[in-house]
N, C-alpha and C positions, 0 to 999 in steps of 0.2 A: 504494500500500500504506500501511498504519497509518492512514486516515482511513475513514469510512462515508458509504456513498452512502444518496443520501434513502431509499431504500425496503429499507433493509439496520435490522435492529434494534441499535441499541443496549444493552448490557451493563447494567441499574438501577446507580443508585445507591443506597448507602444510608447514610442520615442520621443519626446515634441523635440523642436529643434532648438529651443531660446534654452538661455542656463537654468541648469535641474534646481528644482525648490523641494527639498527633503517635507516638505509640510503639503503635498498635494492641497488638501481640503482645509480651506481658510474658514476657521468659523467662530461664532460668537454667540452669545448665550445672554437671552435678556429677559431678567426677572419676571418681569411684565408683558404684557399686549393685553389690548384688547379684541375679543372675540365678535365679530359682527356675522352678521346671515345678510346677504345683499342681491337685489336683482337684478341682471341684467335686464332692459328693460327693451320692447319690440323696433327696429328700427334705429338699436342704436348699436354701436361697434363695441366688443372686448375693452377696450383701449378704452374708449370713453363715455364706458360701463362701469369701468375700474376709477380712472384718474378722476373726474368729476367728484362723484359722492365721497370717494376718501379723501378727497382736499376739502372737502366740505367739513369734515369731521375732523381736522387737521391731521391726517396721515399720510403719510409723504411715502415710508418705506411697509409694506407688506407683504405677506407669504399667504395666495390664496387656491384654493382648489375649484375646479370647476366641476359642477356637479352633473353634468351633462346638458342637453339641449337641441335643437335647431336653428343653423344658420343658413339664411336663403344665398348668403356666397362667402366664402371661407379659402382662403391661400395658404396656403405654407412651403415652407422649404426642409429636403432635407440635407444632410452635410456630408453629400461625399470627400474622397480625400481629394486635397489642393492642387489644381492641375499645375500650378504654378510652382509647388513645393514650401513654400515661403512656412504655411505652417500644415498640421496635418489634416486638418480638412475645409475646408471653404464651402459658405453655404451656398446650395443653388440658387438658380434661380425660381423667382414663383411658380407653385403647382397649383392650378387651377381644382377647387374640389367640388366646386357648383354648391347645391344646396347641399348642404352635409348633415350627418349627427354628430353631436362630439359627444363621444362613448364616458371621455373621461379626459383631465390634464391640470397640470397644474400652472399658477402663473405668477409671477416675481415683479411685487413694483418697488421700482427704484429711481434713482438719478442717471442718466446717459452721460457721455462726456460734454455732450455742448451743455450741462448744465438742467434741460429739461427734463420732466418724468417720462419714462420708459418701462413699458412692461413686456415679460421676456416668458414667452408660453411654449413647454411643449403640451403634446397632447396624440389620443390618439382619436380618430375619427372614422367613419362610413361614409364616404365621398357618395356625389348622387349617380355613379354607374355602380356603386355595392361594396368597391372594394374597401376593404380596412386596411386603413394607413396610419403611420406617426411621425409625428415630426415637430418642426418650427413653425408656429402658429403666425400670421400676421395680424396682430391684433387690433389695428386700426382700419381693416380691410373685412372684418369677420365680423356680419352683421346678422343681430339675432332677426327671428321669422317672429310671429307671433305671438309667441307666449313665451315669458320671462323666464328665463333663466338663472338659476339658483348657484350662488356664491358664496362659500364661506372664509371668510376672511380672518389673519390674524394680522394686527399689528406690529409694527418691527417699533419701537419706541427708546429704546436705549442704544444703537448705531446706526447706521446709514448702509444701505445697498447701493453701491455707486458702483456704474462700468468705470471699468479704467484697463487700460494694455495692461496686459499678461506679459511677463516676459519669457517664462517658460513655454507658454504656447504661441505666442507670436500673435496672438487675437487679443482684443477688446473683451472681457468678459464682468460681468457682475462679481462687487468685493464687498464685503463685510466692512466697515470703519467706523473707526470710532473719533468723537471731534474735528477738526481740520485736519487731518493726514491729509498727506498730497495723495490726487490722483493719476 
């Protein structure tokens, strides 16, 4: 047991190309949040289903689930590896899902580099030819159909979810922060 015989596959590896950070998973731990139920509301997009009513409530950063639904058009991308190599995968371009179900996904609001709110969804979904897919949500492009869609939201209240470059993956990715650290 614990070793692999020759004709047994090995698990990849994977290499980024920017220098190794022995701490993979950057995280932080906040006493608090507050718990909301929230609806996406008919007609209106992920993005500003989200960023609206939690600025309303002054929450800037949160950790939310989406509890499934329908959207009358829905994009996403997924992340094959980087044709250019630069790092190891770059996302596609948009896939087209039409009217979809979203089975299930969850979604990240934070700060973007220029400063603005940014929410960062995957998910897995029923495109309108059947097939089940996952991936990178466009959330200002995925607009719910009729009837509201159910959100539960937590709070990030004690640091910040800010993108900022990665230097081990050579990508922009969402960071944990606490106070002014640079991003």
């Amino acid at each position: 047991m614990g070793s692999y015989k020759e004709n047994e596959t090995r698990p990849r590896t994977l290499a980024h190309p920017g220098r190794y950070n022995p701490v993979r998973i950057q995280q932080m731990t906040s006493r608090a949040g507050r718990h909301i139920r929230l609806s996406l509301l008919p007609g209106v997009s992920i993005y500003d289903g989200l960023v609206l009513p939690l600025a309303d409530l002054g929450i800037q950063y949160a950790s939310t689930t989406i509890l499934g639904g329908i959207f009358s058009e829905l994009e996403y991308c997924v992340a094959p590896p980087d044709p250019k190599g630069g790092a190891l995968i770059a996302y596609s371009a948009p896939l087209k899902a039409g009217l979809s179900q979203f089975i299930f996904g969850n979604a990240t609001l934070g700060t973007s580099i220029k400063g603005k709110p940014m929410v960062h969804c995957h998910a897995v979904i029923r495109t309108e030819s059947g097939q089940v897919k996952g991936g990178h949500i466009l959330t200002e492009t995925a607009i719910v159909t009729q009837q509201p869609i159910t959100v539960l939201v937590t709070s990030i209240d004690e640091f910040s979810i800010r993108q900022a470059f990665d230097l081990e993956t050579n990508i922009p990715l969402f960071q944990p922060m606490r106070g002014n650290e640079d991003v």
